[in-house]
C-alpha positions in Angstrom: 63.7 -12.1 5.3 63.3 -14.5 8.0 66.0 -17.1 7.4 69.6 -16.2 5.3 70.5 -18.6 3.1 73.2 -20.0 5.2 70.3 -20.6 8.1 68.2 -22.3 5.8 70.8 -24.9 4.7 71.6 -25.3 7.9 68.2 -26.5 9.0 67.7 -28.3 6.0 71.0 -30.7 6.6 69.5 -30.8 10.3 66.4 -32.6 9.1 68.5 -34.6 6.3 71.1 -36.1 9.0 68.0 -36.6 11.8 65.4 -38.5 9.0 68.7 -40.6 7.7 69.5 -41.5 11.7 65.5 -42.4 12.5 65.6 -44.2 9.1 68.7 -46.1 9.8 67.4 -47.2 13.8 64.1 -48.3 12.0 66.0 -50.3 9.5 68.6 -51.7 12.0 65.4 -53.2 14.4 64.7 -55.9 12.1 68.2 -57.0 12.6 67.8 -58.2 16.2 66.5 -61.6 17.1 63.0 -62.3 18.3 64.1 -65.9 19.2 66.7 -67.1 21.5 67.6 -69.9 23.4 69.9 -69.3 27.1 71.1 -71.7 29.5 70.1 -70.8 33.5 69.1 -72.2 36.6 65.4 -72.9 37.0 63.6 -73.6 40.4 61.5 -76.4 40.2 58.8 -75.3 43.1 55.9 -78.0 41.8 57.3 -80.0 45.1 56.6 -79.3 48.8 53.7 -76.6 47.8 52.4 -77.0 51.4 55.6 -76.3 53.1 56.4 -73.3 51.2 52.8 -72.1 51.9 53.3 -72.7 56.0 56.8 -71.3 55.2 55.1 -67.7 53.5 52.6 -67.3 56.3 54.7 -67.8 59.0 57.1 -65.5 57.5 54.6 -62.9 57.6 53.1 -62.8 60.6 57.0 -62.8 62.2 57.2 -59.9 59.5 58.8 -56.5 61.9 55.5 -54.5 61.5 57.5 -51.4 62.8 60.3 -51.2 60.0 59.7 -49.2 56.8 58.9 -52.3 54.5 55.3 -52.0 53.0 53.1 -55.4 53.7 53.2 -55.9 50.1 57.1 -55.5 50.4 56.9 -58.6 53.0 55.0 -60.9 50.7 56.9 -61.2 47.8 60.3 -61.4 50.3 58.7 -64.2 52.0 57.8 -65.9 48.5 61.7 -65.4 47.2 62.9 -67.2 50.8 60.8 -70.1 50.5 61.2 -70.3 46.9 65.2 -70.4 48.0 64.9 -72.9 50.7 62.0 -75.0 49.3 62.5 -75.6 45.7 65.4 -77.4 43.9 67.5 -75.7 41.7 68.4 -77.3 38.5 70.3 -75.9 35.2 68.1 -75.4 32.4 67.4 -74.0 28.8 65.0 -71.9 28.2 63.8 -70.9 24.5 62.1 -67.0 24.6 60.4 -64.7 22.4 61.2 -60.9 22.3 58.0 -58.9 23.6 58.3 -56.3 20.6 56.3 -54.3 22.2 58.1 -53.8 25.8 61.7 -55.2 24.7 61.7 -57.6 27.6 61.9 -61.8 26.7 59.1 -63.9 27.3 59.5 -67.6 28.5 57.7 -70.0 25.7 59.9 -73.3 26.5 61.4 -74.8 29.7 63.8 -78.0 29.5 65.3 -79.4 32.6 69.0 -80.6 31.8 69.1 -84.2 32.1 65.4 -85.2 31.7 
């Protein structure tokens, strides 16, 4: 005989306990939210376009072209320092959706505290 009787119960509460745990996750998804609102800083970067711009490309031709960053490594560093210097910083809410598909939270509505 292939399996004692012990052996087969065994197996058998295996598969019980792991379809009851898989059941229970699936069931338990539903539960989180898709929706929520959170309170942040924004950058508001729809002022001094040009600046930032001279900002980026000066940034990048100063860039060290003998250190270990990649060019593409440069570009969006250059981006994140103008972005810092250039654009104001404001506190926010922002309303997002759950991607249910990836898990991250997707931006759907921006409102500037005291607008």
């Amino acid at each position: 005989m292939l399996f004692n009787k012990f052996e087969i119960i065994i197996i058998i509460s295996i598969i019980i306990f792991l379809g009851l745990m898989f059941y229970d996750l699936y069931e338990n998804q539903s539960n989180y939210p898709l929706h929520r609102t959170i309170q942040t800083v924004c950058k508001q970067c729809d002022i001094a376009k040009e600046e930032r711009a001279s900002f980026i490309l000066d940034c990048l031709k100063n860039a060290n072209p003998k250190s270990d960053e990649e060019p593409e490594d440069w570009i969006s560093l250059c981006e994140d320092m103008a972005e810092d210097i250039y654009c104001k910083k404001s506190p926010c809410i922002v309303k997002q959706i759950k991607n249910e598909k990836y898990g991250n939270w997707i931006d759907i509505d921006i409102k500037m505290i005291g607008e």
